[in-house]
N, C-alpha and C positions, 0 to 999 in steps of 0.2 A: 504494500500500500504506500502510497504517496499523496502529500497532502502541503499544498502551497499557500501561503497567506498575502495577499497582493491590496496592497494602500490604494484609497482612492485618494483624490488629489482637490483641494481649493485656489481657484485661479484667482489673482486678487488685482493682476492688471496686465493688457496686451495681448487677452484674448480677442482671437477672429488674427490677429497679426503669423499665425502657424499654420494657417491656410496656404495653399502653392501660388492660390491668385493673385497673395499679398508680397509673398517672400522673391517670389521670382522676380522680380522687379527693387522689391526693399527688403534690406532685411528685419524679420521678426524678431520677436522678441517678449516672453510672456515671463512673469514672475508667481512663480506658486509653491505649493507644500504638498504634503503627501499628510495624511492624517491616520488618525487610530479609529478607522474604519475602515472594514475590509473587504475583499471577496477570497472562498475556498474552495479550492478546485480539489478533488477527491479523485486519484485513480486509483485499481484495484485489478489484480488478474481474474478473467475472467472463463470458468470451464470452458464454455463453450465455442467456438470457433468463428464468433459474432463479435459486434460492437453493441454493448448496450449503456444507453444514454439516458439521466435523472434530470433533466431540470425544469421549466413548469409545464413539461408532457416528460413521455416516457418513451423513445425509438430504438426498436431491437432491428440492424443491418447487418447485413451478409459483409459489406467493405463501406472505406469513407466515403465513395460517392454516392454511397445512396443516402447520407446524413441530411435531412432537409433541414436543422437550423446551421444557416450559412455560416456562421462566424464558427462553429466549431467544425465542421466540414472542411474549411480550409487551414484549419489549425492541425488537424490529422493527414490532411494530405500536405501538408509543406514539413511535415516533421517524417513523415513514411509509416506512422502506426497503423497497420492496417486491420488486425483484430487482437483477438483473446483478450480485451479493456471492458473495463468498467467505469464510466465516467457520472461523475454527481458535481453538484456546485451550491453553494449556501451565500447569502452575504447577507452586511449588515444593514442595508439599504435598499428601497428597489429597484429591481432589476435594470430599469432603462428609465428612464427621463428625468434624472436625479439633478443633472448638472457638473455631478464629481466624478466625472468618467467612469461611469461601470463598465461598459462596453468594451475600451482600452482594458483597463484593470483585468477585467474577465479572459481576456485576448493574452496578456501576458504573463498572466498565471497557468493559464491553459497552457501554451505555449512551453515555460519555462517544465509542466508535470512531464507533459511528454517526451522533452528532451530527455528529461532524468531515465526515465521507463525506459527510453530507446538506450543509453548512458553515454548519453552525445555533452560537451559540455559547454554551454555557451552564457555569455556575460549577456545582466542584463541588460547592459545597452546594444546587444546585440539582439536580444528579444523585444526591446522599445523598436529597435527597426524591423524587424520585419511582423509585427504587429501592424508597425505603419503600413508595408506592403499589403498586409492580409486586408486590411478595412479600408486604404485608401485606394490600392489600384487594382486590387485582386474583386473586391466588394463593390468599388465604385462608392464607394460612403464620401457624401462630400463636407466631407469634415479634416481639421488639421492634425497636426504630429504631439501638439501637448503634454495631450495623453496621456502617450504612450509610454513617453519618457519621464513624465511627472510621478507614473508607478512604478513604474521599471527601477528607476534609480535610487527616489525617496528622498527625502529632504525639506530645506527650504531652500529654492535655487531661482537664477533667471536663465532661462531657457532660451537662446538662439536659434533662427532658423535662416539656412542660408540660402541663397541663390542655387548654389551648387548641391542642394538635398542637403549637406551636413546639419548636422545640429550638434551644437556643444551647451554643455548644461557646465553653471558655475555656482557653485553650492556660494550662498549668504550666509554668513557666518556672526555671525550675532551674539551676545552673552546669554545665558541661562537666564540672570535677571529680567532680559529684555524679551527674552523668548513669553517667558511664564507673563508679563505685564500685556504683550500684546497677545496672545489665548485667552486673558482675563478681561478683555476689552470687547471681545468678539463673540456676536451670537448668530447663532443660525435658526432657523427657523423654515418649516416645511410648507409647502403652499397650498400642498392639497394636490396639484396641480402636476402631473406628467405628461411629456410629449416627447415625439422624438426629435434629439439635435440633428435630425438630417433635412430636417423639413423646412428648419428655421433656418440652417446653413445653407440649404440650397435658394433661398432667397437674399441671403447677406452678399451670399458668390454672386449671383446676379447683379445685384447693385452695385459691388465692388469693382464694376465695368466702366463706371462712373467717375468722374475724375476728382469731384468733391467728395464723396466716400471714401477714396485713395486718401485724400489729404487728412482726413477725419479718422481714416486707421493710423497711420501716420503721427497725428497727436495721441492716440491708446497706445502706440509702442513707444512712445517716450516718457509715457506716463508709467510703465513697467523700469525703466529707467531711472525714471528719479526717484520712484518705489523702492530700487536696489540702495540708491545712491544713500539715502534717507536713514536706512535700517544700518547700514554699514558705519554710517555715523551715529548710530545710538539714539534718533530721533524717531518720536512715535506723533511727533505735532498735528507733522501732514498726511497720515495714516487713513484718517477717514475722509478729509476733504479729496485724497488721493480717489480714492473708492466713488466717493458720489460722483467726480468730474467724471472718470471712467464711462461709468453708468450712464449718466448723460449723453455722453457723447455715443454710447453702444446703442442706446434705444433711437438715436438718429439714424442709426445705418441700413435696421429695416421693420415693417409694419408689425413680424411675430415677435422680435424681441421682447416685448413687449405690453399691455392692453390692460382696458380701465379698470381691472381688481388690482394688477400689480401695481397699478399706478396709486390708486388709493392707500393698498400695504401701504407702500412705501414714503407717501405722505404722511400718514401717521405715525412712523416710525421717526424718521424727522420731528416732527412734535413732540413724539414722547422721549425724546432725546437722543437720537442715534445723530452722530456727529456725519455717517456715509453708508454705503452699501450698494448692494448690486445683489441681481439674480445671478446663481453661478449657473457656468455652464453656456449653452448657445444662448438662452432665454426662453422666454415663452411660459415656465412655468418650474415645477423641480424647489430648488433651497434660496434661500433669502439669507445672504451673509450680511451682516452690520457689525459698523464701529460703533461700537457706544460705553461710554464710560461707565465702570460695576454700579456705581449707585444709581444709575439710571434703568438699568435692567431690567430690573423686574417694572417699574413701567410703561417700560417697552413691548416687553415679554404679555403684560395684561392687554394694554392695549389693541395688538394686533389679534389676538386669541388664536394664532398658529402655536404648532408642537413645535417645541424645542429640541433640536439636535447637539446635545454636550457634544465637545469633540476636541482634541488634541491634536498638535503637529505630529508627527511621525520622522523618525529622521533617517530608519528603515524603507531600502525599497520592495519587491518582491522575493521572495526567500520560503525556504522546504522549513515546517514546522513540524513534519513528519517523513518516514521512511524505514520500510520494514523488507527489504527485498533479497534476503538472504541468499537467492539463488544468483543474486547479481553482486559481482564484485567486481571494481572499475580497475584495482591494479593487475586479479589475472587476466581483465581485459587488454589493458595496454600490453602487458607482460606479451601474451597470443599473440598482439598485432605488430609487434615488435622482432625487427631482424637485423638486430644488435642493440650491443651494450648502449652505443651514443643513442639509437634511436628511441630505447627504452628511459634515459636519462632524461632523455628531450621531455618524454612523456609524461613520465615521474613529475618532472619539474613543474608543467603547464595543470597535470591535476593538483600539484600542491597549492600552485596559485591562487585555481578555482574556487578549493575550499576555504583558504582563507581567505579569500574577498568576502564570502558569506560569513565571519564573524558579526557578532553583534556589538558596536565599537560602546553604545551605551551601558553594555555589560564589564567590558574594560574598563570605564569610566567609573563606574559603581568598584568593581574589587581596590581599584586604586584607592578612592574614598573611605573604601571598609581601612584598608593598610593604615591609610594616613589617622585616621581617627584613631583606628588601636595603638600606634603610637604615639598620640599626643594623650592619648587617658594611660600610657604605660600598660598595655594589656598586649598578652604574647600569641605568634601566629604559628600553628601548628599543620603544619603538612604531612603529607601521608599516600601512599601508593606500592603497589607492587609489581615488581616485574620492572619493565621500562620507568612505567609509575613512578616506582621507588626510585628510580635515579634523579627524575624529573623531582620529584619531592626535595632529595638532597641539596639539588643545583639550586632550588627555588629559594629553599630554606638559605641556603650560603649565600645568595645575592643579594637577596633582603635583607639579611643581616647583616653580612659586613661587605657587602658593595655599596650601601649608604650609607656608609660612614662618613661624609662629609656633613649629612643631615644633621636638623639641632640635635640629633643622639640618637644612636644606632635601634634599627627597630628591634626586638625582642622576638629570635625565629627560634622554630624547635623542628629538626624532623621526626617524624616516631617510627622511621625506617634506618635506624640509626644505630641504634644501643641495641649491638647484635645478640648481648648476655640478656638483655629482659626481653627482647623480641621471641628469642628460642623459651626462656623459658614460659612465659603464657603460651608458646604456640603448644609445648611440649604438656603442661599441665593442664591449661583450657579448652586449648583447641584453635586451629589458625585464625577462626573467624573472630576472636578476641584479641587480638596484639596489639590493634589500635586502639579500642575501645577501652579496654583496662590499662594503657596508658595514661590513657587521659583524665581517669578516674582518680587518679594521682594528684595532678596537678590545674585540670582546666579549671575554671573561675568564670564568671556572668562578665561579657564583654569581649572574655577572646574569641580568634577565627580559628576557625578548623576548616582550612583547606584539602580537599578530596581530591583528587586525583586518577580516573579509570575511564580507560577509555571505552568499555562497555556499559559505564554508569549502574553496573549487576554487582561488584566487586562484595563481598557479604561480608567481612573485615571492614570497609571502606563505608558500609551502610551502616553497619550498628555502631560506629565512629559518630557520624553526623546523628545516629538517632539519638546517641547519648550527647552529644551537644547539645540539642534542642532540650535533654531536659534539666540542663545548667544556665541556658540562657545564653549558651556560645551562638555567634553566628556564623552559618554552613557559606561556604564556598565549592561550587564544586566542578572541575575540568573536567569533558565527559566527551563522549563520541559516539558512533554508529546512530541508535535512533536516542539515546541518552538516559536509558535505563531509569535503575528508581531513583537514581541522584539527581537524577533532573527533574521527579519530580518534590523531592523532599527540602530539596537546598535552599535556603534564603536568595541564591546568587547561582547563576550556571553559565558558565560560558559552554555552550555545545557546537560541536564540529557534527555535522550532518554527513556522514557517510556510510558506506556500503560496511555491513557488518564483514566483521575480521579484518580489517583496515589498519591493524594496531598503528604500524609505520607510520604513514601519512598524518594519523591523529596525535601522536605524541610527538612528529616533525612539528605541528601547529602548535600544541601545549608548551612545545620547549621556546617556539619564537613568542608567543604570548608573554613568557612570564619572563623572557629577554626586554617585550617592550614596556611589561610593567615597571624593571626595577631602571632603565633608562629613563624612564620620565620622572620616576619618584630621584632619581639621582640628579637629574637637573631641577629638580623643583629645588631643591637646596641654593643651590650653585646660582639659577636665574632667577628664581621667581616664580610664583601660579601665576602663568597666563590666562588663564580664565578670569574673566571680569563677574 
């Protein structure tokens, strides 16, 4: 089984500029996020020698071409899956006329499951493009590239679109403080109201033939521009007046953007304090985003009497939150397709890459945090693993410890794969699966980390470790791999590598570069400074 989590996206300026009719001529340029709303794409092997397909009908086919919803039809045939699948799809929103790209989102999650299934490996900006293929030239959808790269990649970025097809995405990098002040400013609100953005788009394309139109996009892709410029400098001033000029200027471009209920929303919402806003999406109907300061909220929120959509940036883009495929393993696949040493090294290399692009860097950010906090309260960090594990334990343990040594004072590490005389004797008296566990019994304290360690996340020493954590009030860290076993699901914290079970290699090449980049950064935070504002 395999199961993909794919961000839908909030455009907030320079949409309609990622359209071909705009960029071919000028280039585009939109500014958006990716949020914590999702779509799930579910594959599954399937007995029978068929394709059978869940989502709101049910189509059992002999091959892809006889799949009548188009967007998945050519998601199978541009990947070559041709049976024995099972395909389902869940999301947090519906299905079409949202305004947050489901339809992209759905394309690229789709996309990214079956690569895996097939064990093809491809980045997701490589999946942002040919999604664009699948819906803009394959589909004929007259709609732009946003999208597709807005879930693909994840973030808060502004998004280029060039003359020449390329698109470069340049991540906005912004402080935590200013991240969290602008989410806390921002409400969405649902219209009631769905339709599809092909309808609306095919009359904005129309009108965009127009030479004042041209100029009127023109001023929306500069306005995503000084959007970027704005937020770079720490400023949230022009944030809603940003939004409403947008707005304004988008519902000139064509008659569906637009019409007398959204018109009135959004007058009201002005009144009741919203500083700007806009329909997301092509228009017509779908979410209602506004800027509005917290104390004004809730009589915003009353006033209009639409449903509130809570919602957070995402800084993830699409990514495997599951995978169970044990008959598949990608390194004796290279290994098989490999005829020689260099060309197996080549391949080695390019899967290592793969996997570790798909860390989850906000997980990083968190273990660093736990570190620095247990040694500013003087609380000690305790590592643990077997096998490879246990070496990885050792190194982690001796880097953190005395490779910050320049830090205001050397953090306090323990490995408990270490003390070979008490390792042996609980293995000898208790039993293997207590060596960690009645270590710790010794010495943990309410505050320390117990860093785990296994690349199966099954490790049964390694579990009754963190279980006995949890009932001192230690907090679990845990380095995991294949589908991430029960450490992934017990840990306060998990950094998990998503691969093919019995991978140990590849997963513990990743755990060792990981806790390389933890103690590099904890060692220059000494030395420079926290860069984080």
């Amino acid at each position: 089984m395999i199961i993909t989590k794919t961000p839908f996206r909030v455009s907030f300026a320079g949409g309609g500029t990622d359209l071909r009719d705009f960029y071919k001529n000028e280039q585009g340029a939109v500014l958006s996020t990716s949020i914590n709303k999702y779509v799930y794409i579910v594959l599954h092997n399937f007995f029978y020698n068929q394709i059978m397909l869940k989502y709101s009908k049910t189509e059992l086919v002999d091959k892809p071409e006889d799949i009548e919803h188009p967007l998945i039809r050519e998601c199978f045939l541009k990947t070559g899956v041709k049976s024995n699948i099972e395909f389902a799809s869940f999301s947090d929103i519906p299905s079409s006329g949202s305004g947050l790209g489901s339809s992209s989102a759905f394309a690229v999650g789709l996309l990214k499951a079956l690569y895996i299934h097939k064990d093809i490996t491809k980045t997701n900006y490589d999946l942002a493009k040919e999604a664009c293929d699948i819906e803009i030239n394959r589909l004929k959808e007259p709609i732009g590239k946003q999208d597709q790269y807005a879930c693909a990649v994840g973030g808060l970025n502004l998004i280029k679109f060039n003359e020449d097809e390329s698109v470069k995405v340049e991540p906005v990098n912004i402080s935590r403080k200013l991240t969290e002040e602008l989410q806390g400013n921002m409400v969405m609100l649902f219209t009631g109201i769905t339709r599809q953005a092909s309808s609306v788009l095919s009359d904005q394309k129309e009108e965009m033939k127009k030479e004042d139109k041209i100029k009127t996009m023109v001023k929306m892709r500069n306005l995503a521009f000084e959007l970027k410029d704005s937020l770079s400098e720490g400023n949230l001033n022009s944030f809603g007046e940003i939004l409403n000029k947008g707005w304004l200027l988008k519902k000139s471009l064509a008659s569906g953007i637009s019409n007398r209920t959204i018109d009135d929303y959004y007058n009201k919402a002005l009144k009741a304090g919203a500083i700007g806003g806009k329909i997301l999406g092509a228009g017509g109907g779908g979410f209602f985003l506004f800027y509005c300061p917290k104390e004004k909220q809730a009589n915003l929120i009353n006033s209009l009497g639409l449903r509130q959509m809570p919602f957070e940036f995402e800084q993830s883009g699409s990514r495997i939150i599951y995978m169970r495929t044990d008959e598949m393993n990608t390194l004796d696949s290279i290994y098989d397709a490999s005829d020689s040493i260099h060309e197996f090294s080549e391949k080695y290399s390019g899967y290592l890459g793969e996997l570790f692009s798909k860390i989850d860097h906000d997980v990083v950010e968190k273990i660093i945090d736990s570190f620095i906090e247990a040694e500013r309260n003087g609380k000690t960090i305790y590592f643990m693993g077997n096998g490879g594990s246990a070496a990885i334990a050792t190194h982690f343990a001796c880097d953190i410890g005395k490779g910050t040594k320049k830090y205001n004072k050397m953090f306090k590490t323990i490995s408990l794969a270490d003390n070979l005389s008490m390792f042996t004797a609980y293995a000898n008296d208790l039993g293997y699966e207590h060596v960690f566990s009645k270590q710790l019994e010794n010495t943990l304290e309410k505050g320390d980390i117990v860093v785990c360690i296994s690349s199966s996340g099954n490790s049964k020493n390694v579990i009754n470790a963190a279980e006995y954590a949890k009932t001192v009030g230690a907090k679990t860290i845990s380095f995991v791999g294949f589908d991430g076993g029960k450490l992934k699901e017990i840990s306060d914290i998990c950094l998990w590598i998503p691969s093919h079970s019995g991978e140990y290699e590849i997963v513990e090449d990743i755990h060792d570069i990981v806790h390389h980049l933890i103690e590099a950064y904890i060692n220059r935070l000494s030395l420079r400074g926290d860069k984080r504002k």
